[in-house]
N, C-alpha and C positions, 0 to 999 in steps of 0.2 A: 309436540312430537316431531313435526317436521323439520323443526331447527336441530335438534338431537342427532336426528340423520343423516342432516347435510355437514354436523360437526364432524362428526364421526366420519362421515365418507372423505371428507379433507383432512382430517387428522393419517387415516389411511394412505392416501395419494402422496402426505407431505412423510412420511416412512416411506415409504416405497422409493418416492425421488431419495430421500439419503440412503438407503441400504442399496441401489443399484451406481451409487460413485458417480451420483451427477453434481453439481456443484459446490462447492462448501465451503467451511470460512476458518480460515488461520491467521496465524498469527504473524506481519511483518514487522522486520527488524530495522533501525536505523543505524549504519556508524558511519566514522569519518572516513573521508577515503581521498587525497590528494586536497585535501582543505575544506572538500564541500560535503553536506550529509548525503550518502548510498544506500540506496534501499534494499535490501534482501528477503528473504522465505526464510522464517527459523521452522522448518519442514524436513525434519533426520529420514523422513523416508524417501524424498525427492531425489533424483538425481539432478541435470538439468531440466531448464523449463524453458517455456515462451511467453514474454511478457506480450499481453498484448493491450493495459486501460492501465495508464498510472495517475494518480489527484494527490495534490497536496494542499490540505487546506488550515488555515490560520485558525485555531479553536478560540472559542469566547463568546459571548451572549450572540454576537453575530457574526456566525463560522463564514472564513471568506476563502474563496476560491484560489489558494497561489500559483499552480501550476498543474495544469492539466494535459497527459498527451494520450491520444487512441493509435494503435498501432493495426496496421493491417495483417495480413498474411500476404509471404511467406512471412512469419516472426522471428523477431531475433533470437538465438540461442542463445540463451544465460548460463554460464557454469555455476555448479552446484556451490560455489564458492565463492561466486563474484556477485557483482551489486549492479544496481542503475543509477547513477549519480544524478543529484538532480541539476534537470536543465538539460539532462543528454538526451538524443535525439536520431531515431534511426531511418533506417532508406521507406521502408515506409512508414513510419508516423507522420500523427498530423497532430500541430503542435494547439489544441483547444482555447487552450490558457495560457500564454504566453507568461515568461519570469516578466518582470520589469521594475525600473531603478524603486517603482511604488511597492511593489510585493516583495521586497528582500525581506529576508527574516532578519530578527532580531533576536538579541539575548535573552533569556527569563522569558521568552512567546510558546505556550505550547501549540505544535504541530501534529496535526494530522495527517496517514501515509495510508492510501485506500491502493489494490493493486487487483487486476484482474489477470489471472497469469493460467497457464497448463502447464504439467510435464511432457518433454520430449516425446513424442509419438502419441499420443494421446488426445484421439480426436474429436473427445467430448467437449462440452462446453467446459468453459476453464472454472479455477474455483477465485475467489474473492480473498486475498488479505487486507490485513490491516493494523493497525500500531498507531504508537505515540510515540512523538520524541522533543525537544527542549535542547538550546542550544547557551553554552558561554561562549564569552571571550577568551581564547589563549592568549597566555602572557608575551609569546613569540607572535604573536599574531595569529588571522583563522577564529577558527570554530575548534569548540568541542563540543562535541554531540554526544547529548546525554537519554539513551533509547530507555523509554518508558514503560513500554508493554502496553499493556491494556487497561495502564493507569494516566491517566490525562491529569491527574492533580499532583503528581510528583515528582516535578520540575526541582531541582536543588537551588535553583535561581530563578523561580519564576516572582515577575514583578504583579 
């Protein structure tokens, strides 16, 4: 009986936290953006926002860490239309996980884009995105980045 109550009284608290707009979880977008993969919100009711926790990590039996940065406050404003490219880097971040010549992505690798971000004035805790995405070779050279959604096994070239 006692566990029944304490299920119950957390299943309650963990309503409450989503019906009062406190953190939650969407869906982030990858595309190309001056040759390198840009991460965006596919969030049609967001205007701009504040990134402030971006991770990029290598998926597969053992998911590895590629780039990691924490961003302080004041945060950078993002237009509702633009991206964070990766590798970019702002007046206060603090860059966790460094890119390096070892963690370059590759073709046919899927990736993972975890993003801890708010909207514009909104001075709740922020909510949590996140995404796939898998990349070729262009025949001009670069990347083409192929964003996967919420499917990690549907890579068009994965090796």
């Amino acid at each position: 009986m006692k566990q029944v109550v304490i299920v119950i009284i957390a299943l309650i608290v963990s309503s409450c936290y989503s019906i009062f707009g406190h953190p939650s979880m969407g869906r982030a977008y990858t595309i190309e953006k001056d040759g390198v993969p840009c991460f965006a919100l596919a969030d049609p009711d967001w205007k701009d926002w504040e990134a402030g926790y971006i991770r990029l990590t290598e998926k597969g039996e053992s998911p590895k860490v590629i780039w990691e940065v924490g961003i302080d406050p004041p945060r950078p404003v993002i237009n509702k239309k633009d991206c964070v490219a990766l590798g970019q880097t702002f007046e206060n971040s603090e860059v966790l996980v460094p890119l390096s010549s070892e963690g370059m992505l590759k073709a046919g690798r899927v990736y993972g884009i975890s993003m801890n971000t708010s909207p514009v004035g909104d001075d709740r805790a922020g909510r949590a995105y996140s995404g796939h995405f898998c990349l070729s070779e262009s025949p001009s050279g670069g990347w083409v980045v192929h964003d996967l959604g919420v499917k990690p096994d549907a890579c068009p070239v994965a090796q």
